[in-house]
PAGU-8368 format. One record per residue (C-alpha): residue number from 1; x, y, z. Coordinates in steps of 0.001 Angstrom, whole numbers. Each point is the difference from the previous one (the first is absolute). Last residue first. Layout:
# PAGU-8368
[NUM [X Y Z]]
...
//
This chain:
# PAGU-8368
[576 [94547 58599 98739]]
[575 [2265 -863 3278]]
[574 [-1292 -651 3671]]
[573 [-1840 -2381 1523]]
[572 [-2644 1985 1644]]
[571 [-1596 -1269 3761]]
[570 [2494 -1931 1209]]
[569 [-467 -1156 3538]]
[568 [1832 1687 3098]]
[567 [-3618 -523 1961]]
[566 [231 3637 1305]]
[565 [1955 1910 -2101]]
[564 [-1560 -1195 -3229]]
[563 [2989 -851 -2417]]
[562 [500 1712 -3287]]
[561 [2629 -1204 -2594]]
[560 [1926 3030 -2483]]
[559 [-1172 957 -3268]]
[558 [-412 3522 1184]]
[557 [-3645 862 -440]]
[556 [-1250 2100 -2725]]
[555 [-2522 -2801 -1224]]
[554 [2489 -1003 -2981]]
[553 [2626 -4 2467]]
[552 [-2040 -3318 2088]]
[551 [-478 1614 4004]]
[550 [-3713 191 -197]]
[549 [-754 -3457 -1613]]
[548 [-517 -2111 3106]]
[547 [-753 3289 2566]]
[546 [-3139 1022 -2805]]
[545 [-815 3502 -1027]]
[544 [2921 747 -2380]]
[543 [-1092 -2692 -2060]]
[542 [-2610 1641 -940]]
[541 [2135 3243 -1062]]
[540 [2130 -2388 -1980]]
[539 [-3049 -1008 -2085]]
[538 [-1621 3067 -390]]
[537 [3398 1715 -1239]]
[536 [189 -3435 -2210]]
[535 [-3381 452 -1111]]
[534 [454 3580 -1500]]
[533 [3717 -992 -1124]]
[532 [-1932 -3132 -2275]]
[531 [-2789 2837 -260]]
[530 [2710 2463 -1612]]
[529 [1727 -2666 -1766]]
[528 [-2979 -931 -2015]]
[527 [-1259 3770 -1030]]
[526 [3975 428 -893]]
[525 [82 -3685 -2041]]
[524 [-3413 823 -1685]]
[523 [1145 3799 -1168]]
[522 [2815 -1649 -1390]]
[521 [-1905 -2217 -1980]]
[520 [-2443 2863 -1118]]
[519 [2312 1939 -1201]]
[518 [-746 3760 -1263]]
[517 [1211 2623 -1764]]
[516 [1948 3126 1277]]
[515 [-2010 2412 -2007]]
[514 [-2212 1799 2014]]
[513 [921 -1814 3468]]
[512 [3731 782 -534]]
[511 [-868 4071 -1482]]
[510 [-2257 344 3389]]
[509 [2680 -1345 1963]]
[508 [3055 1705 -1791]]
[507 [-2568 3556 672]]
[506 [409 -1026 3891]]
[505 [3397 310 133]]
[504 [3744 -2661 -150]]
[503 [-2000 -3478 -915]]
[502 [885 -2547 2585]]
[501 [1005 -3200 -2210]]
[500 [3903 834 237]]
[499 [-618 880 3489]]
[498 [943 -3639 891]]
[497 [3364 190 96]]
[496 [-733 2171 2852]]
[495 [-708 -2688 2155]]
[494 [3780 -1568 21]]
[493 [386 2964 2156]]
[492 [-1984 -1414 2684]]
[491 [1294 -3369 -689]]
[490 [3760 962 788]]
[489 [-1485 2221 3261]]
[488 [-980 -3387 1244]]
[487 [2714 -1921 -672]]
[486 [2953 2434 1612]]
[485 [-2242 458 3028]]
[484 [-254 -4221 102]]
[483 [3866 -255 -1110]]
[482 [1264 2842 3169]]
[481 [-2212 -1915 2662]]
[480 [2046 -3326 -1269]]
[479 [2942 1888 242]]
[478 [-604 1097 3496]]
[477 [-743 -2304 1432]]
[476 [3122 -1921 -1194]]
[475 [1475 3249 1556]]
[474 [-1415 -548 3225]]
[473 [-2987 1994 1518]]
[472 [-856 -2437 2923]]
[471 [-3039 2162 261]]
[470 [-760 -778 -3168]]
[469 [327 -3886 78]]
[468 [-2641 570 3075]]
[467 [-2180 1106 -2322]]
[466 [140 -2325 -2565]]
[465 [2010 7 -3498]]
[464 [933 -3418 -1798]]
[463 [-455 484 -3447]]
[462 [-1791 -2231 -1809]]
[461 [-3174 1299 1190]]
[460 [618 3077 -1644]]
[459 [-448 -1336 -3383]]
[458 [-3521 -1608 610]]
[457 [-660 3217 2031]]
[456 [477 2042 -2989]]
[455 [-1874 -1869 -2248]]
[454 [-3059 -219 2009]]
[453 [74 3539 656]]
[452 [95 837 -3498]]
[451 [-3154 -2461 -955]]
[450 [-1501 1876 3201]]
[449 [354 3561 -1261]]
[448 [-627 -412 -3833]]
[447 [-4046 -299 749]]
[446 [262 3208 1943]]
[445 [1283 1636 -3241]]
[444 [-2343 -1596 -2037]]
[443 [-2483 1820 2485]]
[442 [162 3447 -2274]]
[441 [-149 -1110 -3623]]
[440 [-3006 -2579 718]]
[439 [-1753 2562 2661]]
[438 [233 2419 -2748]]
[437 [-1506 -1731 -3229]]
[436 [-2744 -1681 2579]]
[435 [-1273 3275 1182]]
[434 [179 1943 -3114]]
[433 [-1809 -2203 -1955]]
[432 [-2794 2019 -1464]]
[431 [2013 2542 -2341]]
[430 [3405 -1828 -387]]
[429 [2844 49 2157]]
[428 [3772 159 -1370]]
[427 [727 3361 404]]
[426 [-1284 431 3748]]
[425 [1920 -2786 1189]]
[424 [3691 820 -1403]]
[423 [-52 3072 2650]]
[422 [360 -2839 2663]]
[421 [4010 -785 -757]]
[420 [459 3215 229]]
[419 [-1325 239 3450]]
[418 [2058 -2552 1689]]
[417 [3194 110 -1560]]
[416 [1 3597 1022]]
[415 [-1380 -361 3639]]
[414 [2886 -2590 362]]
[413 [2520 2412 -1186]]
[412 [-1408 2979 2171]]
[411 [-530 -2753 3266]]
[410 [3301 -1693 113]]
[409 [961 1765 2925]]
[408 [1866 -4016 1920]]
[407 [-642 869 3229]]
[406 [2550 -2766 1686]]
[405 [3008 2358 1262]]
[404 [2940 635 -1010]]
[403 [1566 -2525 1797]]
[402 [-1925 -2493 -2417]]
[401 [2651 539 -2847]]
[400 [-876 -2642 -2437]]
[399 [-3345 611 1024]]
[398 [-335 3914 46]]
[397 [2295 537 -3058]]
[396 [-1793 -2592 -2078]]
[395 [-3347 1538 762]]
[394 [919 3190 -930]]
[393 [1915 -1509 -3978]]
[392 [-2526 -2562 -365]]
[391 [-2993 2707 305]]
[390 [2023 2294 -2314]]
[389 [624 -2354 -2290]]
[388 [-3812 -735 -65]]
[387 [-874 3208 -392]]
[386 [2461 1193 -2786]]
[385 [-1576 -2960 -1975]]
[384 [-3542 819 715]]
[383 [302 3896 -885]]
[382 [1737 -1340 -3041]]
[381 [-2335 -2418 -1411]]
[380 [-3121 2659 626]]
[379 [1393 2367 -1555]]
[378 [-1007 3153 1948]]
[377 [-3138 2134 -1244]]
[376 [-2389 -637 2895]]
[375 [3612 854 2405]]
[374 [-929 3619 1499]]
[373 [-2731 649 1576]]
[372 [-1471 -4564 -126]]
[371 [3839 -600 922]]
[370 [6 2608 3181]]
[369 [-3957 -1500 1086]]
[368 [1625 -3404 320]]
[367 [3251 1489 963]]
[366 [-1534 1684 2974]]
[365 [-2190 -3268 945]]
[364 [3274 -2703 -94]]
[363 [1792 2893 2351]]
[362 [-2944 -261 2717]]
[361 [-819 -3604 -254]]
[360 [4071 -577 457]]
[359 [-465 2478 2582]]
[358 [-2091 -1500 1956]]
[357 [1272 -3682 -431]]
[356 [3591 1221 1414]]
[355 [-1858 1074 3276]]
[354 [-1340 -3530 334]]
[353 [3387 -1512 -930]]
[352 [1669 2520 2748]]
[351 [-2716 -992 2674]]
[350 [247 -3995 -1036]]
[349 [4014 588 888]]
[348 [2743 -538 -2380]]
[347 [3302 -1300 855]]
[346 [1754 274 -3108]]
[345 [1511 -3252 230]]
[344 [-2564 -2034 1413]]
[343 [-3357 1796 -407]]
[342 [436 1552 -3421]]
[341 [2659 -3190 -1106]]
[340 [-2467 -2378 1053]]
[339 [-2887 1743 -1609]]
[338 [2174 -460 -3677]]
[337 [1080 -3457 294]]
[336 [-2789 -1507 -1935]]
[335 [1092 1744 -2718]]
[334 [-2246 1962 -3080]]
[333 [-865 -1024 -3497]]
[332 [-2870 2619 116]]
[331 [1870 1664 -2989]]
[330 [300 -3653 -2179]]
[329 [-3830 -974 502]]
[328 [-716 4010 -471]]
[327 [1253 -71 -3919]]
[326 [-1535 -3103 -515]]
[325 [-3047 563 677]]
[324 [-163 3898 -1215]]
[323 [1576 -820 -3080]]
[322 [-2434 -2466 -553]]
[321 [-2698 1889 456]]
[320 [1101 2823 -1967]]
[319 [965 -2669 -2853]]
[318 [-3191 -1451 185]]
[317 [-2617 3350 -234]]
[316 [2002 1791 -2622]]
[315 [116 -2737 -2209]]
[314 [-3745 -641 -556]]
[313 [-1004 -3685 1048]]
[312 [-1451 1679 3625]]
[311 [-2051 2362 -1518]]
[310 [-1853 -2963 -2720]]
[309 [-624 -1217 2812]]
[308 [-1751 2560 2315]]
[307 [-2515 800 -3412]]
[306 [-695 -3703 -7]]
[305 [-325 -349 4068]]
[304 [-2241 3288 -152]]
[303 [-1886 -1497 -3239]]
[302 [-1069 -3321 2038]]
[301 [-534 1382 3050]]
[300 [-2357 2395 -1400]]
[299 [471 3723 1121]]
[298 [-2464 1500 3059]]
[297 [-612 3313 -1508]]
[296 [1978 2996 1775]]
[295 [-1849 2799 2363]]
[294 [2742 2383 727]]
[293 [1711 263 3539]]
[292 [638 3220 1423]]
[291 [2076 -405 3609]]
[290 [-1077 3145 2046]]
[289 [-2828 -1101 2346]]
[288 [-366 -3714 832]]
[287 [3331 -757 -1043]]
[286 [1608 2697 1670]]
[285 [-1716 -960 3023]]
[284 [836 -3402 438]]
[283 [3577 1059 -383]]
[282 [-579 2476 2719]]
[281 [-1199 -2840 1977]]
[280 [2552 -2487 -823]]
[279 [2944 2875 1007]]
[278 [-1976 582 3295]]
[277 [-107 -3472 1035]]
[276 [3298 -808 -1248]]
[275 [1435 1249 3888]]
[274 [-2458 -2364 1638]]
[273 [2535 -2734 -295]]
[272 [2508 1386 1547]]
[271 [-2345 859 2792]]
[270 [-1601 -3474 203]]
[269 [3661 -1316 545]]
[268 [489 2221 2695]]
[267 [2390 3095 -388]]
[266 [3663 -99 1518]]
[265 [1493 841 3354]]
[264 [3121 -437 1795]]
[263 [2158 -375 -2701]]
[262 [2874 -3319 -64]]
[261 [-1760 -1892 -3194]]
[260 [-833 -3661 -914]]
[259 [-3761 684 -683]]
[258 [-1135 -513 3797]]
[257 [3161 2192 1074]]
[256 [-1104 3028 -1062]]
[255 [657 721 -4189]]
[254 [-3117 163 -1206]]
[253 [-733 3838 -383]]
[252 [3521 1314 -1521]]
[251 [516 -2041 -3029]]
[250 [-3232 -1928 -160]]
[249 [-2008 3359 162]]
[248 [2822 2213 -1832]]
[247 [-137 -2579 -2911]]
[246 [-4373 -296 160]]
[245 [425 3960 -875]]
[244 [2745 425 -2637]]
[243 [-2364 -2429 -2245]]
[242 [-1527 2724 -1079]]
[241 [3192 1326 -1476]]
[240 [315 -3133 -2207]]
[239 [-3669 130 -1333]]
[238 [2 3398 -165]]
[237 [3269 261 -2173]]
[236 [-1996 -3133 -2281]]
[235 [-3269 1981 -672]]
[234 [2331 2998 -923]]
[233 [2428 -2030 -2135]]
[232 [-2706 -1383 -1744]]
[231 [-1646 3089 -569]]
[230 [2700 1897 -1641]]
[229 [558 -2895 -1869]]
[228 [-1016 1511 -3500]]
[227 [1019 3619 155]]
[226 [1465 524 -3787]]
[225 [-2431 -2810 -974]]
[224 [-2663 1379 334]]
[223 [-1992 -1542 2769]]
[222 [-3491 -1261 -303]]
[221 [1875 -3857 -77]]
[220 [830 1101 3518]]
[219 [-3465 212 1243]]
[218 [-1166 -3385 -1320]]
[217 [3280 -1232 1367]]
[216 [-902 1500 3462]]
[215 [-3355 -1398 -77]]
[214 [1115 -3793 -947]]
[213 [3027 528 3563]]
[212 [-3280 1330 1995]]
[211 [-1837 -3634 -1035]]
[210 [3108 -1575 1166]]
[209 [707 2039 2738]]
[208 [-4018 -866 1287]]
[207 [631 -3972 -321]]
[206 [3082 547 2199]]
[205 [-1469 2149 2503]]
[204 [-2936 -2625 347]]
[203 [2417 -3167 -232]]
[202 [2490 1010 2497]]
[201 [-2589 1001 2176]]
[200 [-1729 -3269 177]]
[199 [3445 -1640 759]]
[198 [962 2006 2952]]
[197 [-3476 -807 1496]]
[196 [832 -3604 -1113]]
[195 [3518 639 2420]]
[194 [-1929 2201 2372]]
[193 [-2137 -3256 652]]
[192 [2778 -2390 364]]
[191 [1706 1935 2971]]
[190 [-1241 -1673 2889]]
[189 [2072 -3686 -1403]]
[188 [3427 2578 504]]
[187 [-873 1499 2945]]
[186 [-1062 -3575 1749]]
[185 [3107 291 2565]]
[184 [-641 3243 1326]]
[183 [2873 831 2516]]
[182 [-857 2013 2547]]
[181 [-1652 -2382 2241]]
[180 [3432 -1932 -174]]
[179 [1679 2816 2187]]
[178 [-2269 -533 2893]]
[177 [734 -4212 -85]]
[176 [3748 1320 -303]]
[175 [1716 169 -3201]]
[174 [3408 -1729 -1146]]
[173 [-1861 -3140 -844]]
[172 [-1913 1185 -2341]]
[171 [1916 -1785 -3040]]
[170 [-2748 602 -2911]]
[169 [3097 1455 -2617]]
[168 [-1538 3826 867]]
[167 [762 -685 3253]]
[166 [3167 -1625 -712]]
[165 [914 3396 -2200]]
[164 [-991 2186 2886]]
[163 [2744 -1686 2412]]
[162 [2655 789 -2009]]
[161 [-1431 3297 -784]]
[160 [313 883 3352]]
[159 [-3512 100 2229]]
[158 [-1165 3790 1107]]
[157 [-2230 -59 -2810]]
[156 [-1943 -2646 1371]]
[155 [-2683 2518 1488]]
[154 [-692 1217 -3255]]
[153 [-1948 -3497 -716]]
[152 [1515 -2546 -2131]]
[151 [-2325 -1649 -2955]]
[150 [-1973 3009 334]]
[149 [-3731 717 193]]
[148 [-2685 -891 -2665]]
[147 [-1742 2436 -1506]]
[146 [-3088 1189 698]]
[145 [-2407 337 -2683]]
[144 [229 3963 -659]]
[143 [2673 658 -2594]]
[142 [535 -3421 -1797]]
[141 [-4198 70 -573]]
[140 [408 3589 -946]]
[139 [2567 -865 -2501]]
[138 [-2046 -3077 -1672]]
[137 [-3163 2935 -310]]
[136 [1979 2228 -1776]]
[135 [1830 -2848 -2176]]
[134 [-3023 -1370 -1107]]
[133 [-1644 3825 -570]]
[132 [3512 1073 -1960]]
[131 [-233 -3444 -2358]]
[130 [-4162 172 -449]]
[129 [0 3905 -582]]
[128 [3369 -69 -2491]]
[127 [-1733 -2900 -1913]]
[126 [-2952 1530 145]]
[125 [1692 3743 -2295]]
[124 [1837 -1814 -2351]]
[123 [-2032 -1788 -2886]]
[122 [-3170 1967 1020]]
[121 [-3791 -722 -2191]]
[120 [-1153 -1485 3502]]
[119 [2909 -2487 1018]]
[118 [2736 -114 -3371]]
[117 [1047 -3779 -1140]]
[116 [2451 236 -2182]]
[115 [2612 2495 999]]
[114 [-106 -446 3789]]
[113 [-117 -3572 -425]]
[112 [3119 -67 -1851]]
[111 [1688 2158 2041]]
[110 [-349 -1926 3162]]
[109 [1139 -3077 -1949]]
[108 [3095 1551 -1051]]
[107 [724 913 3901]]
[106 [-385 -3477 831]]
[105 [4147 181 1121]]
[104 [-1132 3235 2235]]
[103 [-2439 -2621 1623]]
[102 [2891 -1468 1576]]
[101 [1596 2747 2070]]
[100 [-2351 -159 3453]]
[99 [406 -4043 -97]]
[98 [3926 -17 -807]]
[97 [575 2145 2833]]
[96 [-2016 -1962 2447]]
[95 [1181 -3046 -787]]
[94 [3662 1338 91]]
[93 [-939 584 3600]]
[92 [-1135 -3334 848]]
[91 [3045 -1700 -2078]]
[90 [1893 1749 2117]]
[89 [-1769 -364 3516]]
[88 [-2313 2690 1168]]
[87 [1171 1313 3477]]
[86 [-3482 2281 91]]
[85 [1824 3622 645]]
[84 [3330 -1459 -1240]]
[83 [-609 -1704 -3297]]
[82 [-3572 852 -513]]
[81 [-653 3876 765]]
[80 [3788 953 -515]]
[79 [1492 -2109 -2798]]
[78 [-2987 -428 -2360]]
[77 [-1586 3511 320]]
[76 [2048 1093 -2665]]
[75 [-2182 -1862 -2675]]
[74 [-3411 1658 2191]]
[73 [1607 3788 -110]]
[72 [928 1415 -3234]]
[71 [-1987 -1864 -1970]]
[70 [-2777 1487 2006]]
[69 [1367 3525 -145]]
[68 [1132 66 -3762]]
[67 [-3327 -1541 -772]]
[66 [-2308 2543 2164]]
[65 [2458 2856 -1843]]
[64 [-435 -1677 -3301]]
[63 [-4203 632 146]]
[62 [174 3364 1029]]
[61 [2196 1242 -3410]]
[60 [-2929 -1555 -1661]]
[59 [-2468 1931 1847]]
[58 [2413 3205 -178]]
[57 [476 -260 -3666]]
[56 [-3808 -291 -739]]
[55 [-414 3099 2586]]
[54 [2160 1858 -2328]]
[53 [3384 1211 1150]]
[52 [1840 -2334 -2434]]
[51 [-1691 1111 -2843]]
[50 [-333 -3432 -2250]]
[49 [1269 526 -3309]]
[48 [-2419 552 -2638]]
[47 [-3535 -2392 -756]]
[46 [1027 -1707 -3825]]
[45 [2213 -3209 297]]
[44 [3629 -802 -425]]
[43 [1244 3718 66]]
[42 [2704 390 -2539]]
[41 [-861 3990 -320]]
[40 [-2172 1316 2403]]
[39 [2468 3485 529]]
[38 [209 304 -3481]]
[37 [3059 -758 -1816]]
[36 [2619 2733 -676]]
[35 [2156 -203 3457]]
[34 [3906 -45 -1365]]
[33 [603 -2242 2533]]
[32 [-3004 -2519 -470]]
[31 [793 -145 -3556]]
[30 [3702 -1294 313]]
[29 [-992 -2233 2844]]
[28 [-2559 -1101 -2356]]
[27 [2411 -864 -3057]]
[26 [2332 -1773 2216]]
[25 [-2432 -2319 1411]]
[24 [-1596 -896 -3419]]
[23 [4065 -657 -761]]
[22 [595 -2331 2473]]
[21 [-3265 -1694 -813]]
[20 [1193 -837 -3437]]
[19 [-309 816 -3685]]
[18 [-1230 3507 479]]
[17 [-717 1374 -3789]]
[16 [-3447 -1371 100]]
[15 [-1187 2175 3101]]
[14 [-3186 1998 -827]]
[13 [-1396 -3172 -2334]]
[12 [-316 -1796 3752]]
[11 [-2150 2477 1396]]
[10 [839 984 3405]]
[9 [-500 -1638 3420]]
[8 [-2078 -2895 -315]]
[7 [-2015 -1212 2088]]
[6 [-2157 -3418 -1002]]
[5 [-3686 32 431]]
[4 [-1199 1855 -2775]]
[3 [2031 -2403 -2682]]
[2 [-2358 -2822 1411]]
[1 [2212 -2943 881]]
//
């Protein structure tokens, strides 16, 4: 690799009395305290920082609040559009989640086409066009095709429940002939459409985040590095605090009694979808008008994937990523027993969890934009540590002691762990492959997420905890309740023994990838295991979408036999 295409932060013969990244982080705490180095100084590339009321900031800033909105709304869509509103099926409705969060698995393939092969002279700049035009013109499809009506009409919701949950089981024998024309029976096969509409958005707003994500670490490298981050958490507060929106429309707008709710009114489908028109738009717009994208050779495969590998075999680059793996596998090992407790024990509503969701998007924004004011220069090892214990130490109080209540205000912690752990991004990338470099750091995580799920529910399973056990609520109960909590929040802070590989500040980066060596057979086993966990995610997901595999643990089903409810035959075994 080219010496011009690698970032480096200082010169190396500047710092031959630091032995160790620990002490390359003391030294430049000391120095950016006593404020004697130029205002550009440890900037990763020439350009300045980015002003963040220019119109370059504001068409970037544009293109997270679309994404905020829209992953803010189809995912949470699942429960009250297609289980109630349509009477999808579990395995139906886990279809539908797994289809519109898939391509954020492919997210490393998205980047690499963004850096290599550039549309017109523009690495960045088409991508965002083709991804926020696909999803535009998927949106408007979902907004003004009609969509289908109710599995139960509003003039059911008179019935009791008892009688609601045979209708919703096929048994229509409790209606009249009058009453049955209310109930639309081929909801569910109507809906197919807005599910590949669903889809095609997904990938457009996807594809455009991941060409945004290359921009923002081409800005952020202009950074010095007093102030490096400040853009990252400002893309990532609007993200969250976008997302504010599509929670008060789910929360507070679909909750009559076609999507499982007691209000009196609620907005159409085709409303609630029209709601992302305006964010796509504007997004449209920024790219059209304010993003500035520079013209960029198209690079030859063969050097990019050289230049890319010879990245990946450097130090820095493994041991982040597999600190990040490994590190989220054992803090995403969660319960299964956790939404029984909220809506068992602690008697939590769907209103209450919706207006919990608000402000958790609301709190996890303000500390976003708190930490990128205040917390640039925090060690990184113990910002994560003291947010992780404090995340065990809330959520432990709400679940071992559900009459409390189940809104579990993890959001400053979590917002911690969260953006932290993204500042490593920027440091690592190279000029060129930007794109790839981030989506690998950043969608590790969401790789880690099913292999931890797995595990948990393998471990869960052999305990013996159903619903109806917890209304019983006896002690044996209990206990059993009391181990899962007890072996979740064990693995979560088993995590932190990871952090040893986390270095502590962005100058223990640069000195890591400067002079931390590099290993080419460890690089092979991390690029291996990430599209082993790559093709297990894809894998699972898959599985997901089929009634004979839907209910194995490794597809995020229970483990427990399936029957159809009207022939009684088996449709999933069980177990896995």
């Amino acid at each position: 690799m080219g010496h011009d295409d690698k970032i480096w932060l200082y010169c190396e013969s500047a710092d031959d009395d630091l032995t160790s990244y620990e002490d390359v982080t003391l030294g430049l705490t000391l120095q950016t305290a006593t404020i004697t180095k130029p205002l550009d100084e440890g900037a990763l590339r020439p350009g300045g920082a980015l002003d963040l009321s220019s119109r370059e900031a504001i068409g970037l800033l544009g293109q997270y609040v679309a994404v905020g909105m829209i992953y803010g709304l189809l995912p949470s869509l699942t429960y009250p559009l297609f289980t109630q509103y349509l009477n999808f099926d579990g395995y139906h409705s886990a279809s539908y989640s797994v289809l519109v969060n898939m391509c954020w698995s492919l997210k490393i393939f998205f980047g690499l086409i963004t850096d290599c092969f550039p549309i017109g002279g523009y690495k960045r700049k088409p991508y965002m066009l083709l991804g926020w035009l696909l999803s535009l013109g998927s949106i408007c499809a979902m907004s003004f095709l009609p969509f289908p009506s109710p599995y139960l009409g509003r003039g059911l919701a008179h019935k009791s429940d008892a009688v609601v949950h045979r209708l919703r089981a096929g048994n229509l024998t409790d209606l009249s002939p009058t009453e049955r024309a209310l109930v639309n029976e081929s909801a569910t096969e109507d809906a197919t459409l807005w599910i590949l509409l669903s889809c095609a958005c997904s990938f457009g707003y996807i594809l455009a985040d991941v060409a945004a994500d290359a921009m923002v670490v081409q800005y952020a490298q202009r950074e010095p590095i007093a102030i490096r981050g400040r853009l990252q958490s400002m893309i990532y507060a609007t993200r969250f605090a976008s997302s504010l929106v599509p929670n008060v429309v789910t929360g507070f707008c679909m909750n009559s009694f076609e999507y499982g709710g007691d209000f009196s009114w609620s907005l159409s489908p085709n409303y609630v979808y029209a709601t992302l028109l305006l964010p796509c738009a504007v997004a449209l717009y920024c790219t059209l008008f304010l993003i500035v994208d520079e013209r960029a050779e198209k690079p030859y495969l063969r050097d990019y994937v050289g230049r890319l590998w010879e990245l990946i075999q450097l130090r820095v680059v493994w041991q982040i990523c597999i600190f990040r793996f490994c590190n989220n596998v054992f803090f995403n090992f969660d319960a299964t027993v956790v939404p029984l407790i909220t809506s068992t024990w602690a008697g939590v509503e769907p209103l209450a969890i919706g207006v919990f969701s608000i402000l958790n998007a609301l709190f996890t924004a303000v500390c976003i934009y708190a930490c990128g004011k205040w917390g640039l220069h925090w060690n990184w090892r113990v910002a994560i540590a003291l947010s992780t214990i404090a995340i065990v130490v809330i959520d432990a109080t709400v679940l071992y002691l559900p009459f409390v209540g189940g809104f579990m205000p993890d959001a400053f912690p979590s917002a911690i762990r969260f953006v932290i752990s993204a500042y490593c991004a920027v440091e690592i990338a190279d000029i060129g492959n930007e794109g790839v470099v981030h989506s690998l750091v950043t969608s590790i995580v969401n790789l880690a997420i099913p292999v931890a799920t797995v595990c948990y529910k393998y471990i869960n399973s052999f305990f013996h905890v159903t619903r109806q056990d917890m209304v019983d609520d006896t002690y044996d109960v209990r206990f059993q309740v009391t181990m899962m909590l007890t072996l979740s929040f064990g693995m979560k802070l088993l995590s932190l023994a990871w952090l040893v590989l986390l270095p502590p500040q962005k100058a223990a980066v640069q000195w890591l990838k400067q002079r931390g060596g590099s290993n080419a057979i460890v690089g092979g086993i991390v690029l291996g295991v990430y599209f082993l966990a790559m093709a297990f995610s894809i894998g699972t997901n898959v599985m997901a979408l089929f009634p004979s595999t839907s209910c194995y643990r490794i597809a995020g089903g229970n483990g427990q036999p399936t029957f159809n409810r009207t022939t009684n035959a088996t449709v999933c075994l069980g177990g896995f």
